[in-house]
C-alpha positions as CSV (number, residue, x, y, z in Angstrom):
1,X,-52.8,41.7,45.4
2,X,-52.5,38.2,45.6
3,X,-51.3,36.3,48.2
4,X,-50.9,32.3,49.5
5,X,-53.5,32.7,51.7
6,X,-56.1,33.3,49.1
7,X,-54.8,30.7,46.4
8,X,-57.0,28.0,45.1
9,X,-57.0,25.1,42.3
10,X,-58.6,26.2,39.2
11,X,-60.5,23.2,37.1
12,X,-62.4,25.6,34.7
13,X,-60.2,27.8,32.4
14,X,-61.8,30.6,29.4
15,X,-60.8,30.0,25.8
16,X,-57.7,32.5,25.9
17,X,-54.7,31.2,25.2
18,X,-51.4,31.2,27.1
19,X,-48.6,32.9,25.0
20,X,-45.8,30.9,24.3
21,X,-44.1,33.9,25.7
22,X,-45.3,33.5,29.0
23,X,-45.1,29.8,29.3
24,X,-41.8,30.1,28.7
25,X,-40.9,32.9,31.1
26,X,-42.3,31.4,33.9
27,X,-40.9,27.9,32.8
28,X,-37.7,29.8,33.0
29,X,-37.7,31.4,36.4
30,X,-39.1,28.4,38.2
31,X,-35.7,26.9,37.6
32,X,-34.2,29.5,39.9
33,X,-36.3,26.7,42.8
34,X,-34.0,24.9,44.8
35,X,-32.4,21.7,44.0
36,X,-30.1,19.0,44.9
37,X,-26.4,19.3,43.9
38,X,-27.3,22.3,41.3
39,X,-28.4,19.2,39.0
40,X,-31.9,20.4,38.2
41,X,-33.4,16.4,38.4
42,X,-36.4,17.3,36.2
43,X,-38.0,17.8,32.9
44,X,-41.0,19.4,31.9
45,X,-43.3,18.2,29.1
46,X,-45.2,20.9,27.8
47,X,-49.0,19.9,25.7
48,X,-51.1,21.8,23.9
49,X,-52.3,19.4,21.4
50,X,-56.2,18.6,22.0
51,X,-55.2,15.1,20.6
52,X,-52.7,14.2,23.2
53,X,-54.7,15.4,26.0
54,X,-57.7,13.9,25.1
55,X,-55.2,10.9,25.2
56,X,-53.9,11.7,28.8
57,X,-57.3,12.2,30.0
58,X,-58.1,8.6,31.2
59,X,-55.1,8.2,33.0
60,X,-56.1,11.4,35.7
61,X,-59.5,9.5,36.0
62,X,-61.0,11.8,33.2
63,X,-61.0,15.0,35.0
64,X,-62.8,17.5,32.7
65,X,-59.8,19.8,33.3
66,X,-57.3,17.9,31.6
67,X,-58.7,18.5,28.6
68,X,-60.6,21.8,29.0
69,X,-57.2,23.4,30.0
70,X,-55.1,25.3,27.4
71,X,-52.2,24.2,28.2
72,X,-51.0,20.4,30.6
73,X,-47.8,20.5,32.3
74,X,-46.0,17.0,32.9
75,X,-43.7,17.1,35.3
76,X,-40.8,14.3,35.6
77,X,-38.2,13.5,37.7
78,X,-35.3,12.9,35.4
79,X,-31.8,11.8,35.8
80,X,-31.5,10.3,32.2
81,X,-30.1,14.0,31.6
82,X,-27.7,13.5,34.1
83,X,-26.5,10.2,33.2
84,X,-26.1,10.6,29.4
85,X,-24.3,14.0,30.2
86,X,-21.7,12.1,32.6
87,X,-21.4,9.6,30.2
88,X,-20.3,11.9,28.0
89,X,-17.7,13.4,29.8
90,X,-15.7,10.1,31.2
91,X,-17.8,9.7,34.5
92,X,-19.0,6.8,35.8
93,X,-23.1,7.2,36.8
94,X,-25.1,5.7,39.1
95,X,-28.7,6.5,39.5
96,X,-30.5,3.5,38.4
97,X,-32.0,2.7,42.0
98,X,-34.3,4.2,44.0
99,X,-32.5,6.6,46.3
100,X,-31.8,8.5,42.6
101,X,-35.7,8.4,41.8
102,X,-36.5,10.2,45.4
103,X,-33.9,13.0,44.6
104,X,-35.3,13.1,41.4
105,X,-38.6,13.4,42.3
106,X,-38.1,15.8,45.3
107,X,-36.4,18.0,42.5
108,X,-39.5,17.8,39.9
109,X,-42.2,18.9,42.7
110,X,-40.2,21.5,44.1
111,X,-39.8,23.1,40.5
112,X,-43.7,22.1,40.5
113,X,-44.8,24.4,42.9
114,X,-42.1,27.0,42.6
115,X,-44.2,27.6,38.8
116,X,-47.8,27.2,40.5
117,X,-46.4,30.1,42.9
118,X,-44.9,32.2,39.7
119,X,-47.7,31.5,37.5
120,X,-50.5,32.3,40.1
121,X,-48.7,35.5,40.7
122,X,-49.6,36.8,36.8
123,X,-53.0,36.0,37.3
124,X,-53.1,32.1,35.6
125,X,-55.0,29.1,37.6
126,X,-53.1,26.2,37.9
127,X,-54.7,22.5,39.5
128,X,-52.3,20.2,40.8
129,X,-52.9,16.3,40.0
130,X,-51.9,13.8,42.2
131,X,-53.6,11.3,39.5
132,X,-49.8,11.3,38.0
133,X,-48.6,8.4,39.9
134,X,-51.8,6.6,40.0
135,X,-51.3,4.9,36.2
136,X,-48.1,6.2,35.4
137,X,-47.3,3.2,32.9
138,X,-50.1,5.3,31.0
139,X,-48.2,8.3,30.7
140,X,-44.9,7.1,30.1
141,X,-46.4,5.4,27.2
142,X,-48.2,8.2,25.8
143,X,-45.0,10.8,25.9
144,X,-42.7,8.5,25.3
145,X,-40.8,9.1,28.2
146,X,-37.5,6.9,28.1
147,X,-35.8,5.2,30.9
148,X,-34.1,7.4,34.0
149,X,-37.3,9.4,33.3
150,X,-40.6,9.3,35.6
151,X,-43.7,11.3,35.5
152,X,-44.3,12.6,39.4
153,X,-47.0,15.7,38.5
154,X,-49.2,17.0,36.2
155,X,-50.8,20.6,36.2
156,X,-53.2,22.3,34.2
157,X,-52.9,25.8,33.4
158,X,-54.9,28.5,32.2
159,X,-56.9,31.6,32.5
160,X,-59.2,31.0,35.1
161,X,-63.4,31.1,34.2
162,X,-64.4,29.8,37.7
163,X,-63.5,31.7,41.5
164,X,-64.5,28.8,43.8
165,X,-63.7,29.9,47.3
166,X,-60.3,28.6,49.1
167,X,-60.4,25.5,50.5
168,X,-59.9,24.7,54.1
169,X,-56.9,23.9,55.9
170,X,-55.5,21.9,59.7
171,X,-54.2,24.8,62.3
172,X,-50.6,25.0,62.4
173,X,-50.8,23.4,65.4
174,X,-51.6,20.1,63.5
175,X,-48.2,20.0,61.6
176,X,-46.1,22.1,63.7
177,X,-43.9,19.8,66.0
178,X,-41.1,21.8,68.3
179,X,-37.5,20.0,68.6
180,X,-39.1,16.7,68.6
181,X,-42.1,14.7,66.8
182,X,-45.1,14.8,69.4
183,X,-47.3,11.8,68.5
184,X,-51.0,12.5,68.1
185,X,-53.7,11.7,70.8
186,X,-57.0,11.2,70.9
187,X,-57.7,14.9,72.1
188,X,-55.8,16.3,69.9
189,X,-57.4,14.9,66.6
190,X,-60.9,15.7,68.0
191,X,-58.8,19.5,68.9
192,X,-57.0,19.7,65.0
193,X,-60.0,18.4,62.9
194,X,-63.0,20.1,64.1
195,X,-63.3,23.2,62.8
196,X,-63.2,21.0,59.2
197,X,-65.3,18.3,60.3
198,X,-67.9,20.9,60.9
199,X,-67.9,22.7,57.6
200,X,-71.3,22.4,55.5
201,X,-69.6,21.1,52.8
202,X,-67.8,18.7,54.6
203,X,-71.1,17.4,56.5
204,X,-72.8,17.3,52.5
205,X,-69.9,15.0,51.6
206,X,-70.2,13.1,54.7
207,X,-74.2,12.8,54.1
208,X,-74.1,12.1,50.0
209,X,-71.4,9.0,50.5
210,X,-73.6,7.7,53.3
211,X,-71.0,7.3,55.8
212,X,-70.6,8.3,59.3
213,X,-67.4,10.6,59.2
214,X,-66.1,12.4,57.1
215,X,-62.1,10.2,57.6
216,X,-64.5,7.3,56.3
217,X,-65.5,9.1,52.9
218,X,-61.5,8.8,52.3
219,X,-60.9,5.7,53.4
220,X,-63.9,3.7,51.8
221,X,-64.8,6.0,48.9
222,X,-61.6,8.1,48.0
223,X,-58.7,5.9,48.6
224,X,-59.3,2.6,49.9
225,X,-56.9,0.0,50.8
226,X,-57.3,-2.0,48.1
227,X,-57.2,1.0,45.1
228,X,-53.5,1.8,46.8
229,X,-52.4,-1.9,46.7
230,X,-53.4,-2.1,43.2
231,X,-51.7,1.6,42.0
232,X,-48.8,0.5,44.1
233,X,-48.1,-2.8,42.4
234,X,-48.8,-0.3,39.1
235,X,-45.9,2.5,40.6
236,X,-43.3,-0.1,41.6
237,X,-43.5,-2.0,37.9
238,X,-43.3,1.2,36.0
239,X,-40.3,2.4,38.2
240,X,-38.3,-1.2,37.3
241,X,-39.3,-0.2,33.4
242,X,-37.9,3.1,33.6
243,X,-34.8,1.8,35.5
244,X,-35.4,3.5,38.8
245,X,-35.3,-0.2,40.5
């Protein structure tokens, strides 16, 4: 039986197909996740078509995944469905601003990982990309996502061909806080991190990057300062042309 404990992100998927069927079960019941005033602030664009991903590719850095997977999942955070509905019906909306976009987007990953959880459970391998927000100008462009819409995640879904081993994860004691936030000290980084610090695959990534630690491998080589400057001048202009600000 599966469990959370034993989950992993699948990048290599066999040629089987995922039914239609079964996509749109579990599409289904992941809209039983939680959400903020019963609104459901999301929509979920569904591609199967080799052309299209081949197209989306580039904007998630050209993970081999995106296009090797039978099926990619765009997940947005979307009150354009809200707004033309109360527009319709004599109300007066307003969730062009940014406050809107955070509920929006809160909605669309909850839904996110209420499917990984549902589709894990029948046996399909799902990878989470955090690429989505990176160049989402891209995307919007290539789905023709209107305004009031935002693309927030994208996963890939499949039958898995791969069974990499889970990877590792901080002690509870590392995001746990009681009553009140306690602030990290020195001892306790050196307490929380070494157990992965010390992992072999952790040391080879330290030793193939040539840096010192592994925290330097993510801040000069993963996501640098100036990579996040640049994708967040990107994220804050494609939220003003989708309306969010």
């Amino acid at each position: 039986m599966k469990t959370i404990n034993n989950r992993k992100s699948i990048r290599k998927y066999s040629h089987r197909e995922v039914s239609e069927e079964l996509l749109n079960r579990l599409l289904s019941e992941a809209e039983r996740t939680p959400t903020m005033g019963n609104l459901q602030l999301y929509s979920v664009i569904v591609t199967r078509s080799k052309a299209i991903k081949e197209a989306l590719a580039p904007a998630h850095f050209n993970q081999p995944m995106v296009v090797g997977a039978p099926v990619v999942l765009t997940i947005c955070a979307d009150f354009r469905r809200t707004t033309i509905w109360a527009n319709h019906r004599h109300a007066d909306p307003g969730y062009d601003n940014f406050l809107s976009f955070i509920n929006a987007a809160t909605d669309a990953l909850l839904y996110t990982q209420t499917f990984c959880n549902l589709a894990e459970e029948k046996g399909l391998g799902t990878c989470f990309l955090g690429t989505t927000v990176y160049q989402p100008q891209t995307i919007i462009d290539i789905l023709d996502i209107p305004q009031l819409v935002f693309p927030v995640a994208t996963i890939t879904l499949g039958w898995p061909d791969e069974n990499p081993a889970p990877t590792d994860r901080l002690p509870l004691n590392a995001i746990a806080h009681s009553e009140k936030y306690s602030d990290y000290t020195s001892d306790k980084i050196n307490e929380y991190y070494k157990e992965k610090e010390s992992l072999p695959e952790n040391k080879h990534f330290v030793e193939i990057n040539h840096k010192q630690t592994l925290a330097q491998v993510f801040t000069d080589c993963r996501y640098t300062r100036k990579d996040n400057e640049a994708m967040s001048a990107g994220l804050i202009e494609a939220l003003k042309k989708q309306g969010f600000l």
